[in-house]
C-alpha positions as CSV (number, residue, x, y, z in Angstrom):
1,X,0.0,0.0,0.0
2,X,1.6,3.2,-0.8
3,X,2.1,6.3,1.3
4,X,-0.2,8.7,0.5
5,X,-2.7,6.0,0.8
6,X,-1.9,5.2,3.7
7,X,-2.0,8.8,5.1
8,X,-5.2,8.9,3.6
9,X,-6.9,5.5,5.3
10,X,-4.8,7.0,8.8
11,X,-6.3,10.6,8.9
12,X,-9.6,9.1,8.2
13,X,-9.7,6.5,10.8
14,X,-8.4,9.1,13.1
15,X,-11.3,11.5,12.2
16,X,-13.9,8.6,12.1
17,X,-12.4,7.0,15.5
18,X,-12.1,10.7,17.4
19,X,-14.8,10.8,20.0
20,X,-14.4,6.9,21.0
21,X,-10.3,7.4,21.9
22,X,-11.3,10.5,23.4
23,X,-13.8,7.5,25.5
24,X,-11.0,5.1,25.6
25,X,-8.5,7.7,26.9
26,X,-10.7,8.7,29.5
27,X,-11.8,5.4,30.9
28,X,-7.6,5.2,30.7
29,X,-7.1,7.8,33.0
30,X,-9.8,6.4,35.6
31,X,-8.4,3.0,35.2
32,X,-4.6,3.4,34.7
33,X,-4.1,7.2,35.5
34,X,-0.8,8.9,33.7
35,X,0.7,8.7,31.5
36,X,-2.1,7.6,29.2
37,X,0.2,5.8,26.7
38,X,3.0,3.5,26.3
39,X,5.9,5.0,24.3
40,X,8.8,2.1,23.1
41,X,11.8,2.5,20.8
42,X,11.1,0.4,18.0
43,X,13.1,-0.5,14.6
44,X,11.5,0.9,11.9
45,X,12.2,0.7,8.1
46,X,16.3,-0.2,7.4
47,X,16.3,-0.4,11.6
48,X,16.0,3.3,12.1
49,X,14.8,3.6,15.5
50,X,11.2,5.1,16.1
51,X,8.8,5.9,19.2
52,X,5.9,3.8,19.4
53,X,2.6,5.1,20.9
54,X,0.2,2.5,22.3
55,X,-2.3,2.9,24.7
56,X,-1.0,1.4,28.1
57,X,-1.8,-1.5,29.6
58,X,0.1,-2.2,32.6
59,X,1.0,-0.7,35.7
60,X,3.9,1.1,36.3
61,X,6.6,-0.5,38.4
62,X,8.2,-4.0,39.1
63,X,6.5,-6.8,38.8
64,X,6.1,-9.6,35.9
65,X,4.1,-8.6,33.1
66,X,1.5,-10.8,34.3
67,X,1.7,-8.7,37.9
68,X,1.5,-5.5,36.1
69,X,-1.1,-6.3,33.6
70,X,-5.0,-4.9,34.7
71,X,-8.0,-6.0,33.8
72,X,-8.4,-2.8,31.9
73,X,-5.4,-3.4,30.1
74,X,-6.2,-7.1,29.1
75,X,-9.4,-5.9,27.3
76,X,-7.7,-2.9,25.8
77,X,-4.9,-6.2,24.5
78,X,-7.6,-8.7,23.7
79,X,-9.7,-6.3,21.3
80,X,-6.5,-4.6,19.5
81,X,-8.1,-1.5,21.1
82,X,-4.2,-0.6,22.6
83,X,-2.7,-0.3,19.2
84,X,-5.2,2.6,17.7
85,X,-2.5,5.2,18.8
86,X,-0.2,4.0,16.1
87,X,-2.4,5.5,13.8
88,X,-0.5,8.3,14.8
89,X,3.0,6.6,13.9
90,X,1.1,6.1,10.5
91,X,0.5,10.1,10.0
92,X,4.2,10.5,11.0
93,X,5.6,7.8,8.3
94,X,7.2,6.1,11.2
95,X,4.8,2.3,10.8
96,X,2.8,1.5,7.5
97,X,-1.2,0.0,8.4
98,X,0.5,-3.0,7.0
99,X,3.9,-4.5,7.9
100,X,5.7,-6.6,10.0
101,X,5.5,-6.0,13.5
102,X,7.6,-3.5,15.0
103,X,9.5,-4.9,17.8
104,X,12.1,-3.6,20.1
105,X,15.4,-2.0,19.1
106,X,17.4,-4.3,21.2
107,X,16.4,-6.7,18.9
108,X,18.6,-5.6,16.2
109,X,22.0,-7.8,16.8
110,X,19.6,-10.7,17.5
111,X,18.1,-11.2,14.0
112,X,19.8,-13.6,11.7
113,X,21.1,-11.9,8.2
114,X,17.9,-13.4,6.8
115,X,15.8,-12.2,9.7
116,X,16.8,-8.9,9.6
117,X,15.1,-8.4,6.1
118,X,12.1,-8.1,7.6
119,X,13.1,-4.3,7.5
120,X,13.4,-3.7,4.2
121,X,9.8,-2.1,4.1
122,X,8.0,0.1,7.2
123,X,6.8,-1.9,10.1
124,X,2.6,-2.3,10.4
125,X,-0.5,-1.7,12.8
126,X,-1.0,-5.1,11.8
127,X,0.8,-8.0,9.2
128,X,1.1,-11.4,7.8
129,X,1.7,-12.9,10.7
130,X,-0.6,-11.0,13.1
131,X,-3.3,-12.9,11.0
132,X,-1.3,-16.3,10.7
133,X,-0.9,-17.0,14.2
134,X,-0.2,-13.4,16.3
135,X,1.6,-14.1,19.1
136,X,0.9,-18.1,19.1
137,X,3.6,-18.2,16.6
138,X,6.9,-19.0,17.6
139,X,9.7,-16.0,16.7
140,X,10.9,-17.8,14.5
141,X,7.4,-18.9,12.3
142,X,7.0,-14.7,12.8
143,X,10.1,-14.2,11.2
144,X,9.2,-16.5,8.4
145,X,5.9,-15.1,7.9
146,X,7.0,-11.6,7.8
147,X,10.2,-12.5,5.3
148,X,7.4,-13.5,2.9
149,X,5.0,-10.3,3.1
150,X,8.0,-8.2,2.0
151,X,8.8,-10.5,-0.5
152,X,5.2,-10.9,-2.1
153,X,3.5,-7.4,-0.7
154,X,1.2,-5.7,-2.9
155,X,-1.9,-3.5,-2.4
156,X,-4.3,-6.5,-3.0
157,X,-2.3,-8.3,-0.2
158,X,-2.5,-5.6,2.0
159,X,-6.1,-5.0,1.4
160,X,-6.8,-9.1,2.2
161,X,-4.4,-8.3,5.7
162,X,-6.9,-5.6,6.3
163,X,-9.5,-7.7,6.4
164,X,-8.5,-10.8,8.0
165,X,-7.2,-8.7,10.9
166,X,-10.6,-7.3,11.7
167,X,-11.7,-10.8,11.7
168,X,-9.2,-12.0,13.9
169,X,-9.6,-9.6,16.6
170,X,-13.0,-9.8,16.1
171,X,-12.2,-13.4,17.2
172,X,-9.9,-12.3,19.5
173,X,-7.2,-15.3,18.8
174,X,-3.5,-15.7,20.2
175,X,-3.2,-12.2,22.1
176,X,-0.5,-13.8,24.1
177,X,1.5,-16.3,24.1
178,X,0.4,-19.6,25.7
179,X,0.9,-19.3,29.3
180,X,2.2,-15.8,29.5
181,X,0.6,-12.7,30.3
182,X,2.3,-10.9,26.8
183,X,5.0,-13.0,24.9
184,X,8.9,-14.1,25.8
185,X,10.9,-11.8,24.8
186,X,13.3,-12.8,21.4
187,X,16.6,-13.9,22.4
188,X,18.3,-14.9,19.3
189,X,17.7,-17.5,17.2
190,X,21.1,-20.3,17.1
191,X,22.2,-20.6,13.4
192,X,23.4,-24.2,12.4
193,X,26.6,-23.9,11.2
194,X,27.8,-27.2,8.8
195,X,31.3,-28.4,9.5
C-alpha cells in the first residue's frame, strides 16, 4: 500500500475514531491514570529507530508482566483496542497499516542476516503474521511469515491483511503467548553452522 494511501486510510480512521479514543482515553485515566500511553523505541524501516505510541496496559513498576497487567489493560490487549495510537506513527511515516511487526530496538543484533530483512519495508499496525498465528507463533514462524510479506506485498495483499485482521480480533485469537501474560521476549535465534 503506498504512502499517500496510507496517510489517507490513517487521517480518516483518526477523524472517524475521534470521540471513541477520546472515550477510551478517558476510561484510561480512571483505570490506569498517567501517563495515558506506552511510548517504546522500536526499529522501523532499514532499523531506524522510532517511538511507538500505544495505549497502556500495565501498571507502572516492578513486577512480571502478568503482575502489572489490569484488567483494563487485558481488554484494551484482547480487542486490539491498545494499538489505535499508532495510527498516529502512521500520519508520521514512522509504521505502515501493513507491515511486519515492529518490535524492540534491542532486537537488532539478535536477528539472523535473513531475519533482519524483515526491515526492508516500514513496520505495520497489523501483518502477515498477526493474522497467521499473532503471538501463538513461535519467533521464529513470525520471522518466516514476515520475510514473505515483504517478499510478495502488494496492495491487493494488504487489502486481504486488512480484512482478515478485523476478523481475527474480532475473534480475539492468540493475544498472548500460551501461558504468558504478553510473549517471551526474542533472544536470538542459534544458526546451524555445517562443519
Amino acid at each position: 500500500m503506498n504512502r499517500l494511501l496510507n496517510i489517507l486510510i490513517a487521517l480518516l480512521l483518526l477523524l472517524w475514531l475521534a470521540l471513541p479514543l477520546c472515550l477510551l482515553a478517558l476510561i484510561q485515566f480512571v483505570c490506569l491514570g498517567r501517563p495515558l500511553f506506552f511510548r517504546q523505541q522500536r526499529a522501523g524501516k532499514n532499523g531506524k529507530p522510532f517511538d511507538i505510541i500505544k495505549f497502556r496496559s500495565m501498571r507502572s513498576g516492578p513486577g512480571s508482566d502478568a503482575e502489572r497487567l489490569t484488567r483494563w489493560g487485558q481488554f484494551l490487549r484482547s480487542t486490539s483496542l491498545d494499538e489505535l495510537p499508532e495510527l498516529w506513527n502512521v500520519l508520521r511515516g514512522d509504521m505502515s497499516l501493513v507491515g511486519p511487526r515492529p518490535l524492540p530496538t534491542a532486537y537488532l543484533p539478535r536477528y539472523s542476516m535473513q531475519q533482519a530483512r524483515r526491515h526492508a519495508v516500514r513496520p505495520g499496525i497489523t501483518g502477515w503474521a498477526q493474522v497467521n498465528g499473532r503471538n501463538g507463533l513461535t519467533w521464529e514462524c513470525q520471522f518466516e511469515l514476515d520475510l514473505w510479506y515483504v517478499e510478495h506485498r502488494s496492495g491487493l495483499l494488504d487489502l486481504k491483511i486488512l480484512v482478515l485482521t478485523i476478523i481475527t480480533v474480532l475473534r480475539r485469537d492468540n493475544i498472548s503467548a500460551e501461558g504468558e501474560a504478553t510473549r517471551q521476549e526474542f533472544t536470538g535465534t542459534k544458526e546451524i553452522s555445517e562443519s
